[in-house]
C-alpha positions in Angstrom: 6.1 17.2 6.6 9.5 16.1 8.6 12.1 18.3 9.0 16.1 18.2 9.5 17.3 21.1 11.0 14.4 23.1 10.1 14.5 22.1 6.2 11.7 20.7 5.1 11.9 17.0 3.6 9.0 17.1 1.6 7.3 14.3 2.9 5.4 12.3 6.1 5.1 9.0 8.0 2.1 7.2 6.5 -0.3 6.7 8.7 -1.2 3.2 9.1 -4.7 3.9 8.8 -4.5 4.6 5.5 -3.6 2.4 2.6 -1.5 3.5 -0.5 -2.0 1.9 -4.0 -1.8 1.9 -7.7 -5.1 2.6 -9.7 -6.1 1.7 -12.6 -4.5 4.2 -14.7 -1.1 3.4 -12.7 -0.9 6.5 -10.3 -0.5 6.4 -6.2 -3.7 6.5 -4.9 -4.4 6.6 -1.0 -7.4 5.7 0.8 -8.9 4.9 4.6 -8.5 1.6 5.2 -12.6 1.0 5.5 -12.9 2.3 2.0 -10.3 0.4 0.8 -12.2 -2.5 2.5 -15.1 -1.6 0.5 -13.4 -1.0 -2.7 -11.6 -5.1 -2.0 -15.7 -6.1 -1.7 -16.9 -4.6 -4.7 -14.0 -5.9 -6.8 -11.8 -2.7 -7.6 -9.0 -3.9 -5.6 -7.9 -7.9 -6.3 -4.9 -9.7 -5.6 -2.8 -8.3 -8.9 -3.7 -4.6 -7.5 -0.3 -2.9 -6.9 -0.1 -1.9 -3.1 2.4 0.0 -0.8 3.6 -1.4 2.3 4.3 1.1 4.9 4.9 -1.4 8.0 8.5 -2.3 6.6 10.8 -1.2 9.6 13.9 -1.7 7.7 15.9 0.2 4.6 17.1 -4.0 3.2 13.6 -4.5 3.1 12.9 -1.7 0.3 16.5 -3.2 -1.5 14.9 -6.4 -1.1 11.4 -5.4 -3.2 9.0 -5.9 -0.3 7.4 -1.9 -0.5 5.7 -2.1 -3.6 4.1 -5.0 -5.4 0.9 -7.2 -5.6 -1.3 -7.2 -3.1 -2.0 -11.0 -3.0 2.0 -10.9 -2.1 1.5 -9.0 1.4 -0.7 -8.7 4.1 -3.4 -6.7 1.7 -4.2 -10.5 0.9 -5.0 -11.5 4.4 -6.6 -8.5 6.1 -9.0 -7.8 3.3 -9.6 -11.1 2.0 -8.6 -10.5 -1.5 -9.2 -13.9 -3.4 -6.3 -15.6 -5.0 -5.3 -14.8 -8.5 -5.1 -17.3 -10.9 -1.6 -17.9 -12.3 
């Protein structure tokens, strides 16, 4: 966990090997990208699947709605070659 002046925050920088999401029943899942990979192939994870993105380098960016949304909206999309979703 981070800390300020010895206090602890409560949280960590995400790793970018690891990919944060929404399961089915709506909670924050987390998960190695190459299982994540495997979990696109078999279906689980589609372009509607709500996912996190930690790259954003900027605080306007999270104002601006770009952490959290559909997958088919961010670079999920192209890196795991999520199909498109129909409208």
């Amino acid at each position: 966990a981070l800390a300020v002046c010895g206090e602890p925050l409560g949280f960590g920088i995400a790793s970018g090997l690891e990919i944060f999401f929404r399961g089915e029943s709506g909670e924050i899942e987390r998960s190695p990208r190459q299982a994540f990979r495997k979990l696109a192939r078999a279906g689980a994870i589609t372009g509607s699947t709500i996912v996190f993105d930690t790259s954003l380098t900027t605080l306007q960016d999270v104002f601006d709605g770009r952490f959290e949304g559909p997958a088919q909206a961010s670079w999920h999309s192209v890196v795991f070659k999520l199909p498109a979703e129909a409208s």
